[in-house]
Structure formats: structure tokens, C-alpha cells
N, C-alpha and C positions, 0 to 999 in steps of 0.2 A: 587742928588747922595749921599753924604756925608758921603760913608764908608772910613773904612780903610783899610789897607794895610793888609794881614793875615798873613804876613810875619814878618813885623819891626812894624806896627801897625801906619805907616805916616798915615795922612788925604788924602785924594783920592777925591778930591771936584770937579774937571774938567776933561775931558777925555786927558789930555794928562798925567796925574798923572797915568793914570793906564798903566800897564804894553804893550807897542805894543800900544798906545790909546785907546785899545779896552776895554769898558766899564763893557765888559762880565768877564774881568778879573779879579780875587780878591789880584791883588798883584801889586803895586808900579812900576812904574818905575825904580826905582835904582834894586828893587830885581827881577822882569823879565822883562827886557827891549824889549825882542822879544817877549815876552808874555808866555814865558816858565820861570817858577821859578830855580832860579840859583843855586847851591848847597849849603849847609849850611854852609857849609868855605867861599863862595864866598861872602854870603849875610853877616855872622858875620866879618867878614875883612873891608868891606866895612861901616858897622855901627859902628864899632871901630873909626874907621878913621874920620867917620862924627862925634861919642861923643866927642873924641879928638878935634877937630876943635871947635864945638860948646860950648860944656862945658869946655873949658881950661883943659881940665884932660889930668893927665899922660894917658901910654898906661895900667898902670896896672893897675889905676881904670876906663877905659873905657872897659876894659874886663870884668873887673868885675860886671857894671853895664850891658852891652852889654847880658854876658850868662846869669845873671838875669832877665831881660828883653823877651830874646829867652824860656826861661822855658815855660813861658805863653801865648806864640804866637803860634795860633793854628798849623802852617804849621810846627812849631818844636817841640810844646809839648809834652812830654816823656808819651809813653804808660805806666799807670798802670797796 
């Protein structure tokens, strides 16, 4: 397997990592749990909250590394 998430970009290495378990999905767990991708507030709230926890960071540099982060991930990246 060993894509990632096209959403947050987690590691996707077993079928229960993928979104619904379903393999054919390109997106995580946390960010489509039914296998439908969640809105983009739903999925940047949620990765906040995991930077915060993980990296000890305030809320205001987990936002900040978070929208950083979402620029480059293809299911957010900003049309040119």
C-alpha cells in the first residue's frame, strides 16, 4: 500500500487507515471516516488539535503550521 492521505498527507500503510477501510480511498481516516472527504474546516480543526497535542504547540502556531501544511495537500491546494 503505502500511500498517503491526500488530504493531511498521514501514512496510509493498512486498510483500516484508509478512509471507510476501503483501500480504493485516497484519504485517511480522521479526514473521511465514511469514505467521503470532510469539509475543510472539519479536516483543518481536527489537524490543529492533533499539531497541538503532538507537537506541544500553542493553537497559534498549530494554525499556522496546519494552513502551511493544507497549501500543498492536493485535496486543498489553491488553483492557480
Amino acid at each position: 500500500m503505502g500511500r498517503e492521505c491526500l488530504s493531511c498527507g498521514m501514512p496510509m500503510t493498512i486498510k483500516g487507515d484508509h478512509g471507510a477501510g476501503d483501500l480504493s480511498c485516497a484519504y485517511c481516516r480522521f479526514c473521511a471516516p465514511s469514505g467521503t472527504l470532510k469539509s475543510r474546516g472539519e479536516v483543518r480543526a481536527g489537524w490543529i488539535d492533533f499539531v497541538m497535542r503532538a507537537q506541544c504547540l500553542t493553537r497559534e502556531e498549530a494554525e499556522k503550521k496546519v494552513d502551511t501544511a493544507m497549501q500543498d495537500m492536493p485535496a486543498w491546494k489553491r488553483q492557480a
